[in-house]
N, C-alpha and C positions, 0 to 999 in steps of 0.2 A: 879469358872468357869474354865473348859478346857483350855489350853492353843489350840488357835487358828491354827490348819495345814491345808493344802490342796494339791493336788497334784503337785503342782508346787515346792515345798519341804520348803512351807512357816513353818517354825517351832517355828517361832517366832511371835510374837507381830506387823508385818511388816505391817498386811492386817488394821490395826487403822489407818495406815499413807494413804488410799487409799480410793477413791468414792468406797460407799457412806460414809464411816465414819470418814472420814479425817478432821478436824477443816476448816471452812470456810476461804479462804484467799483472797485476795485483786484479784487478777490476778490466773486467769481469772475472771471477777464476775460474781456471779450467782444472780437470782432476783429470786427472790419464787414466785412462780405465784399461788400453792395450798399448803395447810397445811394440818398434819395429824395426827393421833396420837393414841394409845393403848388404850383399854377400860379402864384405870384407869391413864391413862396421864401422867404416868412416861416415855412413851420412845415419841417424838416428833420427826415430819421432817417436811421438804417440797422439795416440786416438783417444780422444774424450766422449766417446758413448757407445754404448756396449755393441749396438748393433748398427751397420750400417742403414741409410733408408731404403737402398734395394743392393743387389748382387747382380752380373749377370755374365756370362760366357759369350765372345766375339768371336765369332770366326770370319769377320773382314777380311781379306786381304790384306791392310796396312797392319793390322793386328797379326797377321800371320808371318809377315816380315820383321814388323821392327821386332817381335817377340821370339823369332825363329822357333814357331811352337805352332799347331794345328788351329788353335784358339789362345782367348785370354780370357782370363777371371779375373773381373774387377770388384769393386766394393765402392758404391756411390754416397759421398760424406758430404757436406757443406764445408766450405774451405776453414770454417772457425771454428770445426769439429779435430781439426787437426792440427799439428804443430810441429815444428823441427827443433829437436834440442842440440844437434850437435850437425857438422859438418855443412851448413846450406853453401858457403863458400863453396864445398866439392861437388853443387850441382851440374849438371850439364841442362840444357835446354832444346829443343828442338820442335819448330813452328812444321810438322808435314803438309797443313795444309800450303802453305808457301817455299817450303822445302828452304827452310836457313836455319841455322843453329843459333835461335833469340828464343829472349822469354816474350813472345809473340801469340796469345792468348787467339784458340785453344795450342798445348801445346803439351809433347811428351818432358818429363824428368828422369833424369836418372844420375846416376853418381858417373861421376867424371872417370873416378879410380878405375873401380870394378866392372862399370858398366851397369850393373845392374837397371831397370826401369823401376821406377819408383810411383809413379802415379801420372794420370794424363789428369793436365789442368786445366779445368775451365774454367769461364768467366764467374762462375760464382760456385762450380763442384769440384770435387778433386775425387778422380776415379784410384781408388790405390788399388796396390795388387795385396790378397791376402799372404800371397805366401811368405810376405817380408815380415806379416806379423806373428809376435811368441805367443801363440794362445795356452792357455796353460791347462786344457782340456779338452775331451770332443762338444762338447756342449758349447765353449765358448766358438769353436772353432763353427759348429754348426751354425751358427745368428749369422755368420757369415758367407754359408754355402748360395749356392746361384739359385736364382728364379725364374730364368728364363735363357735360354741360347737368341744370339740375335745375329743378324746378316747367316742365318744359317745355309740358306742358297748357296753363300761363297765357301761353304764350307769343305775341307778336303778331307775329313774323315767322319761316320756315321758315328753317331753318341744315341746310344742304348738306354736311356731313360725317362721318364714319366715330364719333364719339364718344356713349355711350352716352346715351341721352335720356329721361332719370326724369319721370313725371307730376310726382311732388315730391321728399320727400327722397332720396336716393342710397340704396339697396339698401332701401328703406321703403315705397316705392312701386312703381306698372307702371313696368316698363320698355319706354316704346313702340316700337313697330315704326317703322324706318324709312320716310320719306315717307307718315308720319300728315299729315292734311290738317288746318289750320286749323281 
């Protein structure tokens, strides 16, 4: 695996000692409130509050590749909201905006094994994907649902519902009209 950089001139091993991936320690405590984990269950976390601070659906382009899927559904956490119990060793790392395979801040995750994406990380958020989490009802699962589609413009297929549909970033961009055409 790369050794781990970012623009902050982390050159070292420093970002292990850091939410999310830092050993769990006494002070502050955290309570897991949702668990999650990779299609083949070598890399594990959890989520210490019930609801993400927002939700939202990307239909980027880079989102439409690295996810080989029309869009993505994230869930936007503060990085100390979250935590890895098992597998951080079988992360993979990957900087798009510089196109190298480092933990290079912002940057995607995913499990080295399976593949799976696990969350895109930023310098102070971690976007995870819901569907890695076990919600153990539609209730919990709903705190979770999207709030908004973003980079809709780029988008390759029309979504049929009530939720607000930004050209690009949320409140940055148009916000298009309903049954805008392809």
């Amino acid at each position: 695996m790369p050794v781990p950089s970012s623009d902050h001139n982390q050159t070292d091993n420093s970002w292990k000692s850091q939410a999310p991936y830092k050993q769990p320690s006494k002070e502050p405590p955290f309570t897991a409130v949702h668990i999650g984990h990779c299609h083949c269950g070598r890399i594990k976390f959890q989520i210490g509050r019930d609801a993400p601070l927002d939700a939202k659906l990307c239909h980027c382009r880079t989102c439409q590749v690295l996810h080989g899927a029309p869009f993505q559904w994230a869930a936007i956490l503060h990085k100390e909201d979250m935590r890895f119990v098992h597998g951080v060793i079988g992360l993979k790392f990957y900087s798009s905006g510089r196109n190298v395979a480092e933990h290079e801040l912002p940057c995607k995750v995913s499990c080295a094994y399976c593949g799976s994406p696990i969350m895109d990380e930023g310098r102070n958020m971690a976007l995870i994907f819901p569907e890695l989490i076990e919600f153990k009802d539609e209730e919990q699962m709903g705190k979770f649902a999207a709030r908004c589609h973003m980079f809709y413009k780029e988008r390759v297929v029309d979504i049929q519902d009530d939720l607000p549909k930004w050209a690009g970033m949320p409140k940055e961009s148009e916000l298009m009209r309903v049954g805008s055409s392809l």
